[in-house]
C-alpha positions as CSV (number, residue, x, y, z in Angstrom):
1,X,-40.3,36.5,19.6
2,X,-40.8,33.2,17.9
3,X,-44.2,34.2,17.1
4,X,-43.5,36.7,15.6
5,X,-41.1,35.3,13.2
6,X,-43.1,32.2,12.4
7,X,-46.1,35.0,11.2
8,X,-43.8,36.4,8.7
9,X,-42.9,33.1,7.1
10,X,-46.3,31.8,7.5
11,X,-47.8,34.4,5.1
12,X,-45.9,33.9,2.2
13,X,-46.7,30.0,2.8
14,X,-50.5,28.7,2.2
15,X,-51.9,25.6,4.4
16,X,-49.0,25.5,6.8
17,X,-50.5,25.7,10.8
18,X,-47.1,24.8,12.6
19,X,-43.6,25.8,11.4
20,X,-42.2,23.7,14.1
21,X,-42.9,20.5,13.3
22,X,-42.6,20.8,10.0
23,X,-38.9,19.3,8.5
24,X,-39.5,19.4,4.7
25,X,-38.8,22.5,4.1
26,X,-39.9,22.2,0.0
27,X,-43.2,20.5,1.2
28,X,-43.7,23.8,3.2
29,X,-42.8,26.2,0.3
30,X,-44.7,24.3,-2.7
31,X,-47.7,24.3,-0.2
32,X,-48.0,20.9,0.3
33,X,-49.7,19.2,3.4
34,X,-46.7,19.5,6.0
35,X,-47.7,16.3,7.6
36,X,-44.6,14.0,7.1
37,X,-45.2,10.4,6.2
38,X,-43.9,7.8,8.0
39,X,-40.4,6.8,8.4
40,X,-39.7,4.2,6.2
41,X,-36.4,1.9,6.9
42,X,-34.6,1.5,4.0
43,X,-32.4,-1.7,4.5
44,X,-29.7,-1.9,2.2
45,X,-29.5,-5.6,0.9
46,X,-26.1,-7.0,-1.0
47,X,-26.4,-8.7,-4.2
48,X,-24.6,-12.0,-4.7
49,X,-22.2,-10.0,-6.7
50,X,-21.6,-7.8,-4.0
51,X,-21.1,-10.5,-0.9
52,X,-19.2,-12.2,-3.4
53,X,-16.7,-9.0,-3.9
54,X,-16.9,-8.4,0.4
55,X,-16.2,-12.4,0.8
56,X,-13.2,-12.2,-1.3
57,X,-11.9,-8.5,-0.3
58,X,-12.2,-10.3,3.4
59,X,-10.2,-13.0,2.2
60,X,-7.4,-11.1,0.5
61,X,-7.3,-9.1,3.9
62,X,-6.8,-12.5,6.1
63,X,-4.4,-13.9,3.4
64,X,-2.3,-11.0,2.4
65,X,0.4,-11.3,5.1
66,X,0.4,-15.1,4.5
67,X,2.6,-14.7,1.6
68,X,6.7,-15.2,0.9
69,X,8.8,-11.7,1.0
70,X,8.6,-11.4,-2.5
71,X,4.9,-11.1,-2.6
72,X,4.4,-9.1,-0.2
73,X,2.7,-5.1,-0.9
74,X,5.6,-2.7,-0.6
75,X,3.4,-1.1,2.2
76,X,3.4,-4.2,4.4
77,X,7.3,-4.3,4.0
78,X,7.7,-0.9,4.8
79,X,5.5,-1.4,8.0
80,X,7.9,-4.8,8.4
81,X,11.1,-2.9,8.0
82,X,9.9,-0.8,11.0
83,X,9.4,-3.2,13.3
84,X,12.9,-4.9,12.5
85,X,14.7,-1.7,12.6
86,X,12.8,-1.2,16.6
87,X,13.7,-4.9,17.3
88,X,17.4,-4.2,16.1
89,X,18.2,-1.4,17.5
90,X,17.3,-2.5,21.1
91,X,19.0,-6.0,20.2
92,X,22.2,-4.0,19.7
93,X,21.7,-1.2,21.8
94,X,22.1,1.6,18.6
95,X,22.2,4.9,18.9
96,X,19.6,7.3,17.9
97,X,21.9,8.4,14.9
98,X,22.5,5.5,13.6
99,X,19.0,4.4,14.1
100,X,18.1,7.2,11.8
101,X,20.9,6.3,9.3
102,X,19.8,2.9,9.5
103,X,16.0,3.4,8.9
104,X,17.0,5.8,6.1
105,X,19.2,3.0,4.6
106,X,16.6,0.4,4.5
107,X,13.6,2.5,3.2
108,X,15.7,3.9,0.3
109,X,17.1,0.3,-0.5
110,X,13.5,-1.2,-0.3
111,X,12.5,1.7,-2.7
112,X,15.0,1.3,-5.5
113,X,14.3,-2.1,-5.2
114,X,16.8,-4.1,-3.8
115,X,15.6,-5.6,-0.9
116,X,12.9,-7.5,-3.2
117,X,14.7,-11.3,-3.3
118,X,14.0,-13.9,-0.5
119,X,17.6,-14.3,-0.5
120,X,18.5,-10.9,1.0
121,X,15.9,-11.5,3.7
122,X,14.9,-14.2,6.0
123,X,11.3,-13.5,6.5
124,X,9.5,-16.0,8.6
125,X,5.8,-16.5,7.0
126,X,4.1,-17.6,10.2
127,X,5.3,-15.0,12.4
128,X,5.3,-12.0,10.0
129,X,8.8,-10.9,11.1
130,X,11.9,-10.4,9.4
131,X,14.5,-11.8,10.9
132,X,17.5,-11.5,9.4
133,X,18.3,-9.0,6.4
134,X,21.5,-11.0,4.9
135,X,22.6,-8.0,2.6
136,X,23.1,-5.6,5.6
137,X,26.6,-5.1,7.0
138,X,28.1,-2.7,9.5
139,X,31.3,-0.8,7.8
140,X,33.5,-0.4,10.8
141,X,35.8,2.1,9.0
142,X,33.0,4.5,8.1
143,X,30.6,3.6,11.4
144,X,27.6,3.2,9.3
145,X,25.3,0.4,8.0
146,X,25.9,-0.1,4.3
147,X,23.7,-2.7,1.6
148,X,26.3,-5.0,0.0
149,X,24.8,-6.2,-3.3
150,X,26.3,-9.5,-5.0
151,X,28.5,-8.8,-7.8
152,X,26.6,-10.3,-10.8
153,X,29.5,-12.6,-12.2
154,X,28.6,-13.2,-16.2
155,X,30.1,-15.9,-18.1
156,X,31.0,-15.2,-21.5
157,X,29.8,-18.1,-24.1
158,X,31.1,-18.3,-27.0
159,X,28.4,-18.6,-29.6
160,X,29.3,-20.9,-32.5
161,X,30.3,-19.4,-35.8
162,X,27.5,-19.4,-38.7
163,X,29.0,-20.6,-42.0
164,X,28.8,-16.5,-43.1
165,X,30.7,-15.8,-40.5
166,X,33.5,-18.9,-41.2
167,X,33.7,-17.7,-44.5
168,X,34.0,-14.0,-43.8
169,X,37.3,-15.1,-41.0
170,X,38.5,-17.0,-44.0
171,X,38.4,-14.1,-46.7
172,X,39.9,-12.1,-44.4
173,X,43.0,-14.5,-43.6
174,X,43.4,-15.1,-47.1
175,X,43.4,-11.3,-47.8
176,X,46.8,-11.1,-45.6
């Protein structure tokens, strides 16, 4: 049955003995010698550009978790929040709702940015854990983990008068 099928296509195809063998299927249709050269290796070798680019790409890999908190890709502090919230939920024995609230909690605050400062978390560099996160409380009247932000407390200064301004006050007490 083969045979028979390899006939058909060899007629329409000039200088072509064994369909077979053949892999080039544009050699065999321009009518081409279907003998296939050899099979040459093509090695691939990087410019100094390149190796530099690996060589430093290799290096940001090794160093990127080397950093403070604040430095850190928000994707390695996401995967960092996941391992605390595991770690603190067996530590104090949490329920699976409040593991949820929790990890809901922390992902959202770490999104809108407010779990950015080294102050809120005590990260330790060399063992690429967190901790502690300082801002995190439990609210014993609502049963939930809440983020309690620092008040910013703003001084007002009194800016010294310009000598427009001294004269304007003056006008105006004199006017009275």
């Amino acid at each position: 049955m083969n045979s028979s099928l390899e006939k058909n296509n060899i007629e329409d195809v000039e200088d072509v003995e064994d369909v077979e063998g053949v892999t080039d299927l544009k050699k065999i249709l321009s009518g081409k010698s279907h003998e296939t050269e050899p099979d040459k290796k093509s090695t691939y070798k990087l410019s100094d550009r390149m190796q530099l680019m690996m060589n430093y790409v290799d290096e940001e890999r090794n160093t990127s978790q080397n950093r403070p908190w604040s430095k850190l890709d928000k994707s390695i502090k996401h995967k960092l929040l996941g391992e605390f919230i595991l770690k603190f939920v067996i530590d104090n024995e949490l329920s699976e709702k409040n593991k949820l609230q929790l990890t809901k909690l922390l992902n959202k605050s770490l999104s809108n940015n407010l779990l950015n400062k080294q102050a809120d978390i005590n990260y330790n560099i060399q063992e690429h854990t967190i901790e502690k996160i300082n801002i995190l409380y439990f609210n014993e009247n609502k049963g939930q983990y809440e983020i309690k932000m620092k008040e910013n407390t703003s001084r007002v200064t009194t800016k010294s008068k310009t000598n427009i301004d001294r004269l304007a006050s003056q006008s105006k007490k004199k006017n009275r």
